[in-house]
N, C-alpha and C positions, 0 to 999 in steps of 0.2 A: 663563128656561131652558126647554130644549125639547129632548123626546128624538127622536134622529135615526135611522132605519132607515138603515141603509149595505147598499148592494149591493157584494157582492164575489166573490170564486169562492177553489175548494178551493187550499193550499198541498199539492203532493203528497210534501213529505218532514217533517211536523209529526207525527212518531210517536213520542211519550214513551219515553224508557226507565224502566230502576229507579228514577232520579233522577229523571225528569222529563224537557221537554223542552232540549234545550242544540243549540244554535249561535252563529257571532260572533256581534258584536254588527251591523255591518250586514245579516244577514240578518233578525233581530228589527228592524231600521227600517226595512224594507220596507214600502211602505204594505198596510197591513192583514192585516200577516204574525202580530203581538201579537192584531190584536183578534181573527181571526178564531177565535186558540189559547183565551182566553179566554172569546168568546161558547161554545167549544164546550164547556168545561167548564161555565158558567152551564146549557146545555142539558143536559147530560150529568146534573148533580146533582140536577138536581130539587127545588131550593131553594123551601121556600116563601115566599109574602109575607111582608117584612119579616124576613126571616133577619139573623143575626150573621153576620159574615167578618171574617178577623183576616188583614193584610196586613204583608207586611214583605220585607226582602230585608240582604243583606250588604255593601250599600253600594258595589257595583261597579259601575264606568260604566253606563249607561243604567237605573243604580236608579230614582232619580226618576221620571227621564221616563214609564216602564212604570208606577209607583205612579199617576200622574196620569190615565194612561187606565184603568186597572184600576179606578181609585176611580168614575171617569166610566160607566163602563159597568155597575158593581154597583149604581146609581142607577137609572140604566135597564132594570136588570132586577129589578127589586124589591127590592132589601135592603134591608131597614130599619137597620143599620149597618153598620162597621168600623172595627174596631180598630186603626192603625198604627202603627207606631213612630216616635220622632219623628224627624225628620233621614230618614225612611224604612228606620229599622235596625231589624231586630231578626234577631239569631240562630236558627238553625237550630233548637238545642233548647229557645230562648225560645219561640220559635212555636210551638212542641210547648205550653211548659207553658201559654201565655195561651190557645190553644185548650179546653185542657183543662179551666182555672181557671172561665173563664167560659161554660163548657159552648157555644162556638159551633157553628154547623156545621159549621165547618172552617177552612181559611185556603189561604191563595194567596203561597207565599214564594218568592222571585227569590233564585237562587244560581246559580253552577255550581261550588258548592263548593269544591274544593282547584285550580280551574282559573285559571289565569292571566287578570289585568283588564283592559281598557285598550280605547280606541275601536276595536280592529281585536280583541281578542278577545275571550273568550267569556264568553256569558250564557244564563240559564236560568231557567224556569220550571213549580213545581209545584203542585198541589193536594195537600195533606192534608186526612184525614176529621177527622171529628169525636172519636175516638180522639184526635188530634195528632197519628198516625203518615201515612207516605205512603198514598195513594191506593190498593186495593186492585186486581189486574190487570183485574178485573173492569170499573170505573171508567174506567183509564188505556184500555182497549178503545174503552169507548163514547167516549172523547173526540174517541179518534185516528179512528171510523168516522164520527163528526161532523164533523169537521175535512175529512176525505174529499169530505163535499156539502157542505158549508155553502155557503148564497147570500146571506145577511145578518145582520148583528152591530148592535146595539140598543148607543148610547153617550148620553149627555147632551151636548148643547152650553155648555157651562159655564167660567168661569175654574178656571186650577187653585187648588187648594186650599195653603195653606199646612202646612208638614208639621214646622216647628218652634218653634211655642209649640206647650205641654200644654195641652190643653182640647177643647172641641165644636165643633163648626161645622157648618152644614147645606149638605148638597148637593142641591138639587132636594126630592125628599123622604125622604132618609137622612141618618143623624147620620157625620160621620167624627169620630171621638174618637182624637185623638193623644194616647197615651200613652208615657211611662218607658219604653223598651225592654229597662231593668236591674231593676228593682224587683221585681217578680212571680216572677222567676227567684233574685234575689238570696234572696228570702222564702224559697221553696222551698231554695236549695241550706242555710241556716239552719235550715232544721226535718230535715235531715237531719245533719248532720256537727257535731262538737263543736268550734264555732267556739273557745271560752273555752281547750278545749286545743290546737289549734294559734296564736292568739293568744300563748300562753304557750313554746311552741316560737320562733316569732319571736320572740318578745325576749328568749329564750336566749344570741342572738347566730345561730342557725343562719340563713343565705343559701339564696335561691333568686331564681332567675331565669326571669321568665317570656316566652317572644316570642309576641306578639298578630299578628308577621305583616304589618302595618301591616291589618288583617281586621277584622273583626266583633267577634271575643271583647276587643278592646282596651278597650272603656269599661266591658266585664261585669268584664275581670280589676282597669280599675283600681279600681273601686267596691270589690269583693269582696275581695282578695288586701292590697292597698295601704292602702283606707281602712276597710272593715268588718275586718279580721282585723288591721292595722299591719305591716305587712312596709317596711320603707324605700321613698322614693321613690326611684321607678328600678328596682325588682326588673322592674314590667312595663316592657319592651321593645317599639319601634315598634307603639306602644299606639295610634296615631291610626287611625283607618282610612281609606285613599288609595280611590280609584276605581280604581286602578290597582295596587294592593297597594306603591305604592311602587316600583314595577319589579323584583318582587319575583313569585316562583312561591309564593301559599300552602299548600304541602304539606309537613305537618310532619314529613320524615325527615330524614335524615342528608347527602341531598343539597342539599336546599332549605333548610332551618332549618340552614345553614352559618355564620351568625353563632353562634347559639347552639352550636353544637359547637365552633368554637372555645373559647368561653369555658370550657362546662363539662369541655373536654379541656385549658386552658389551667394555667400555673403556680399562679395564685389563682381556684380554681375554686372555684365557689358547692357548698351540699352539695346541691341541688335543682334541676335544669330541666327546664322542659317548654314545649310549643310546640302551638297550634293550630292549625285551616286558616282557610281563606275565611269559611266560614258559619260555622264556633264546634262545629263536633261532631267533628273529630277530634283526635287528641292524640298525642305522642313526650312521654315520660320517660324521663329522665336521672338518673343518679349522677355523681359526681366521676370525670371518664375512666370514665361505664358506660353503656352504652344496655341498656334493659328492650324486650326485642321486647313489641308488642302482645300476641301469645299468651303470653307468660310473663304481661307485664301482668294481661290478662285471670282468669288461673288464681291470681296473687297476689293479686286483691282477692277473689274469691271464697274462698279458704284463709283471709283475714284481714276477712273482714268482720263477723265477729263484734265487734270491737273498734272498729265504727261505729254511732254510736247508730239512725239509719234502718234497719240489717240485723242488727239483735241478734238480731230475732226469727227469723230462721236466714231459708234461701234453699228459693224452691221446688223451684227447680233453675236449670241453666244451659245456654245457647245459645251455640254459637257458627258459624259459617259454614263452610261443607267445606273452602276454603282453610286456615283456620285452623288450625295446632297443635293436636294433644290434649294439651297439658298440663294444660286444663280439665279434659279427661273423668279425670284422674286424680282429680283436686280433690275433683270430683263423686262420684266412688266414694267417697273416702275420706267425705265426709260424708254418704253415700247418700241421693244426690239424683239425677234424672233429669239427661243431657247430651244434648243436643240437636245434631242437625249440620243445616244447614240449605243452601240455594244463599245464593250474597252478595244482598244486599236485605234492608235492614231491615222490610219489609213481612212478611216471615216472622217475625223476632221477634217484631213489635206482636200476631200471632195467637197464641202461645204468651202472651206478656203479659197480652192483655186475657181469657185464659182460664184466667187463674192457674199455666199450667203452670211459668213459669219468672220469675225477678227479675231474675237477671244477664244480658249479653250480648255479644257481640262479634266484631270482624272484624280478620283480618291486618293489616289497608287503615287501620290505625293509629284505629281506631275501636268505643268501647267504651260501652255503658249500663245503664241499668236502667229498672225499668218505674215510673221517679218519671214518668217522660213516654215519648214513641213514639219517638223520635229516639237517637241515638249521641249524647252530650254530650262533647265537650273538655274542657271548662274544670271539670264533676262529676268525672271523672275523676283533675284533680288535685288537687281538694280532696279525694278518697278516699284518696288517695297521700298528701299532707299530714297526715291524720286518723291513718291508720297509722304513718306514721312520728314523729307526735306521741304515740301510745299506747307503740310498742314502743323511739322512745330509739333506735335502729340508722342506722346507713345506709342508704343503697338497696342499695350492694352486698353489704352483708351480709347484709340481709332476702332478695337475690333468690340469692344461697348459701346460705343455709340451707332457701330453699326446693326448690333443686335436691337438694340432700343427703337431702329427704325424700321427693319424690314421683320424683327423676332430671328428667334434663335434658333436653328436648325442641330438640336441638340445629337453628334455622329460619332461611330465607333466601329470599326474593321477589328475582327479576331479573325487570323489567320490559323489553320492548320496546317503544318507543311508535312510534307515527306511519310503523309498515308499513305498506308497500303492501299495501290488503283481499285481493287475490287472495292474496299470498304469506302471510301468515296463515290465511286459511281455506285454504291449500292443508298449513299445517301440520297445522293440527287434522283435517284428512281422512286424510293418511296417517296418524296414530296411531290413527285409528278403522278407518282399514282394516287396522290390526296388531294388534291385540288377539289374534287366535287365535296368533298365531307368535311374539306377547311373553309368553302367558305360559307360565311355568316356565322361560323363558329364565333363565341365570345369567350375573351379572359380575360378577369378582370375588368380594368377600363375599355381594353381594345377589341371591336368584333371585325373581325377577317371580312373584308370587301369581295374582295378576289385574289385569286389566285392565276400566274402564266407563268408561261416559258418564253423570256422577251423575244420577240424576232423584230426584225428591222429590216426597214425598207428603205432602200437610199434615197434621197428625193434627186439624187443628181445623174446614177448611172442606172438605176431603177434595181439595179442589185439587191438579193435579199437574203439576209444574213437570220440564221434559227437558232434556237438552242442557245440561246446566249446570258441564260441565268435564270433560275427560278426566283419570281417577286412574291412575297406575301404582303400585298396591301389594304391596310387597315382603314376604316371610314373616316377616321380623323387626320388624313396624309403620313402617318407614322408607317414605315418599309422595315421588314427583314426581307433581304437578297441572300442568297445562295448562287456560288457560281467556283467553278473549278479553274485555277489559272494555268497558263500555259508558260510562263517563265524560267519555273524550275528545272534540273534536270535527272533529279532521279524520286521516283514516288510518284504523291499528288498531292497540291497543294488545294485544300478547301479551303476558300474565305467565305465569311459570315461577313455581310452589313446591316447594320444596325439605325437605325434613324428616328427621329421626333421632334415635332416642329411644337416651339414652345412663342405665343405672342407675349403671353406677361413677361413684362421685365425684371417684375419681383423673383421668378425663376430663374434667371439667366443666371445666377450665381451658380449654380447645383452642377459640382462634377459631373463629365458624360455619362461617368458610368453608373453612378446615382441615380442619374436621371432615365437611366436606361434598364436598369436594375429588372423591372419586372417585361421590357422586352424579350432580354439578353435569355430572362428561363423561356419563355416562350418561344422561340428561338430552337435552343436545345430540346425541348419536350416535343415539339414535332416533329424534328429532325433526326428523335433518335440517335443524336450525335454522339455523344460519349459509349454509347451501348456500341453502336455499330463501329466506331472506329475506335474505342477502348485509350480516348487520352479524354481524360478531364477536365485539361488547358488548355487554352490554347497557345503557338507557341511566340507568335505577337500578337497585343494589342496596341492598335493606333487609334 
């Protein structure tokens, strides 16, 4: 074996987002489009001899292949090991927690998350710190100005390694140790959640149904769900994970997870569903004919988490993302505790986390955690949901009514546009920032425009200051439309619209969101010009 200098030159479009960096998968097979992404994070961190690296991915078309140069190259550049997962899986918030478990420096995890699989689409790749959480902007900077000059990338010429027996093997002169992709995570979500009483709920007779998505969280949920807690076989749902999700979009709403709404809106509906993505960190719950938005989600575990053995000890506070509903921040008053808003990036939470300001956390974007690890967790999520409705004996729909009955109804609705034309989206978000002085105090209808900004954020932990992170239209009565362009997808632009109304009578709480949203939703489009400038009528989810 012999390590090989590769001459190559810069890729001019390798600049990380929130997530990392994502494109198809033929543009990552480009010769030396991975390695040069990779050498530049090796340069960028500053790793010392013989460093720990924890590698893994979601098992999406070109997992492997990426694992095998990844592992080749961290040989070459010094690492004294890594960690992988076997089959080359390991989940989003697994890689979080074996980071963390065995204090690495970091890890290097292949996702593109809730994005569709397959030889022509999409793949991704990030670094997290030694936290487990992502990459701070700091980092993801220097990679992408690396990446910029890069002239050569350092790889081992070596056979690939086998990546599914458990055990050691040597590469050059690193250890790669395949390990359990379930086991470390499985441990963990066990020292949190009163497995003995939801065990005991399942065999009540009470049903749930869980869809893996044909994704990542499928061999977590069957381990955990199926064989450590006994829920029937079959509860988990396209449990396998496909390279291609099955042909199948892993994004756990209402459009995507369309098998699962069947069932749990069908005649013989289970009393429990819920569904993850790609990588295993996000999550939809369900009641019998009920969907739990995310934000309600979010504000009902924190309201009941005292009755989880992990968060007896009360919360320090809670985060959640500007997008997001403040049904939190009620939450949070009433137990007085600090609420946090933050821009979407869970890179903002992991700073409030690892600074003890806050436990809980969460995003619209159907993605919720805590500071057991850096990441949004899935599949923690339903075992919190599980834990609770094994203490309090209810329903979902009854727990998430009587939670409305207490703190009122935070009536919420995301329409997405994906896959605009860039110019026609940033042509939207331009006129709303050139309208700010003439919206506000404008009136329609019930609602008159407060103000109007462009969130920016100030970290309270590293004093970093994040701009540009969404246009709010807020109204005097706490009712938000947000505008804001996501960074997930990879071809186009994706514009999402949020929608919000905070309703205290409880005589209302029955009214469809979108009912109840109905004369935001024109308001909304009439400023925005939306259909005119981007020429779609629909949009192409609503959650």
């Amino acid at each position: 074996m012999s390590v090989h200098t590769v001459v190559t030159q810069p890729f001019p479009d390798q600049k990380p987002g929130t997530s990392g960096l994502r494109k198809k998968v033929p543009v990552f097979q480009q010769p030396h489009y991975l390695e040069n992404f990779v050498q530049s994070i090796f340069d960028s961190i500053a790793a010392p001899q013989g460093a720990t690296l924890v590698v893994g991915g979601d098992g999406r078309y070109y997992n492997r292949e990426a694992i095998q140069i990844i592992l080749k190259m961290a040989a070459a550049n010094g690492f004294g090991a890594v960690l992988v997962g076997r089959g080359g899986i390991l989940s989003t918030p697994a890689a979080s927690c074996v980071i963390r478990k065995y204090k690495t420096l970091g890890g290097i995890i292949l996702s593109a998350s809730h994005n569709p699989g397959g030889a022509k689409e999409d793949f991704g790749i990030k670094f997290n710190s030694g936290n487990g959480g992502p990459a701070t902007e700091t980092v993801t900077d220097a990679i992408f100005s690396k990446s910029k000059s890069i002239t050569t990338y350092r790889i081992l010429d070596a056979a690939d390694v086998s990546l599914d027996e458990l055990g050691e093997t040597t590469l050059g002169n690193m250890k790669v140790k395949v390990i359990d992709p379930v086991d470390d995570y499985a441990e963990l979500m066990e020292s949190l959640f009163d497995f003995d009483a939801i065990r005991s709920l399942l065999k009540s007779g009470f049903r749930i149904k869980f869809d893996a998505m044909h994704a990542v969280n499928g061999p977590y949920a069957k381990e955990i769900i199926e064989k450590r807690l006994g829920a029937t076989n079959g509860s988990v749902m396209n449990g396998v994970p496909l390279e291609d999700f099955g042909g199948g979009h892993p994004d756990p709403n209402l459009t995507y997870a369309h098998d699962l709404v069947e069932i749990m809106y069908g005649d013989d509906a289970p009393d429990f569903g819920a569904a993850s993505d790609g990588d295993g960190d996000r999550n939809m719950i369900l009641g019998k004919h009920f969907f739990v938005t995310p934000s309600d989600s979010l504000a009902l575990l924190a309201a009941n988490a005292a009755l989880v053995p992990g968060y007896r000890q009360g919360l320090a506070g809670i985060a959640r993302s500007m997008p997001t509903s403040a049904a939190a921040d009620r939450v949070a008053k009433a137990l007085n505790i600090p609420c946090y808003e933050t821009p979407t990036g869970w890179k903002f939470f992991g700073n409030l986390m690892d600074a003890g300001k806050v436990t809980l956390c969460g995003e619209e974007s159907f993605g919720t955690g805590s500071d057991h690890v850096r990441e949004k967790d899935g599949l923690w999520a339903v075992l919190f949901w599980l834990n609770i409705l094994a203490a309090r004996k209810q329903s979902v729909e009854s727990i998430v009514r009587e939670h409305w009955a207490k703190f009122g109804r935070n009536f919420y609705s995301r329409y997405d546009y994906e896959g605009l034309p860039t110019e026609a989206a940033n042509g939207v978000m331009q006129l709303l920032r050139d309208s700010f002085a003439g919206l506000t105090g404008k009136t329609f209808g019930k609602y008159t425009i407060q103000t109007c900004d462009d969130f920016s954020y100030t970290d309270t932990v590293d004093g970093s200051v994040s701009k540009n992170q969404g246009v709010r239209i807020l109204f005097s009565d706490g009712s938000r439309i947000i505008y804001r362009l996501s960074g997930t997808g990879t071809e186009g632009a994706t514009l999402r619209v949020y929608l919000e109304a905070y309703e205290a009578d409880a005589a209302q709480h029955h009214l469809d969101a979108q009912e109840a949203l109905q004369e935001l939703i024109g308001i909304a489009l009439n400023i925005s010009e939306l259909v005119k400038r981007t020429g779609r009528e629909r949009p192409t989810v609503i959650t």
